[in-house]
N, C-alpha and C positions, 0 to 999 in steps of 0.2 A: 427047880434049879435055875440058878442064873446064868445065860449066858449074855460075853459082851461079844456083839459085832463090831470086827477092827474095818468100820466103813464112818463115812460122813454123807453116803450117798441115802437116800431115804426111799427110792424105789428099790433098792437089795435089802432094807429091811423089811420092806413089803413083802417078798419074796422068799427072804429065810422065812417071815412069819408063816407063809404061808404054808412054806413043806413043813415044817416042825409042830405048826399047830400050836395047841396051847398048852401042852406039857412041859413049856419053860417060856421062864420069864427074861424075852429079851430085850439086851439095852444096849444103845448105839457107847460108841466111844466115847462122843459129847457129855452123854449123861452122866459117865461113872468117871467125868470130869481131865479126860484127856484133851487135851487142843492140836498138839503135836501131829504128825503122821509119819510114821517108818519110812525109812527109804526105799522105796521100790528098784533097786539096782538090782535083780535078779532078772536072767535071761528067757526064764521060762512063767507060765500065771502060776503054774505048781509054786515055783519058787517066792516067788512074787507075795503071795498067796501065803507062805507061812514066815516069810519076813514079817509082814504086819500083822499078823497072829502071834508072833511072838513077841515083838514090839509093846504089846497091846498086853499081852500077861504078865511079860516083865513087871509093867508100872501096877497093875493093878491085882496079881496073883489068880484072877477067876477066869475059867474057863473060859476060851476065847474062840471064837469062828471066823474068817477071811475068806474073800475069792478077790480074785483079778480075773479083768477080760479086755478084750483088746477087739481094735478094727482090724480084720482083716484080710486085703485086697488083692481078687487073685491077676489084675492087670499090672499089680507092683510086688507081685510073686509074693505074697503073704504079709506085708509092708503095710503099716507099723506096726502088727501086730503088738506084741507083749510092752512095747516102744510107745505106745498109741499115745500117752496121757504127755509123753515130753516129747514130741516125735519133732516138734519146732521150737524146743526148747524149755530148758530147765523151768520153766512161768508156768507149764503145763497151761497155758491158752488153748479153750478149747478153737475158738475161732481160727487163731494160727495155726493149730495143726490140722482142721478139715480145710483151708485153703490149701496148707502143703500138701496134704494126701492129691485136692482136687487139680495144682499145677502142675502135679510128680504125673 
């Protein structure tokens, strides 16, 4: 069976590959020819998590898998958790946002 992962990231396809083993054939979003990526405006990774899993089925109909994860720091009480990827803005810079984590 095919599944697509709604990721661009290539160590979480390592990772799906690795729990799921070889009893499905999976493919990043790249391959089954998406470029786009969902809006991550959800508050929680749960949410997070099936916005782009649905994003991802929409365009293509085939079974889809997602996760979100996030930094988070218990001297900025949980900060920027599910936030992590835009936490310095909309660019998602990763650089800009581990300076802000590291001057907050």
């Amino acid at each position: 069976m095919k599944i697509i992962l709604a990721t661009k990231n290539k160590g979480k396809v390592a990772e799906f590959a690795s729990i799921l083993g070889d009893k499905f054939e999976l493919i990043t979003q790249a391959e089954a020819g998406i470029t786009e990526s969902a809006e991550e405006n959800g508050t929680t990774y749960a949410e997070n998590s099936r916005l782009k899993a649905k994003f991802i089925f929409e365009k293509t109909g085939l079974p889809t898998m997602a996760d979100d994860s996030g930094l988070e720091c218990d001297a900025l009480d949980g900060a920027p958790g599910v936030y992590t990827a835009r936490y310095a803005g909309d660019d998602k810079d990763f650089n800009k946002n581990m300076d802000k984590v590291l001057y907050e």
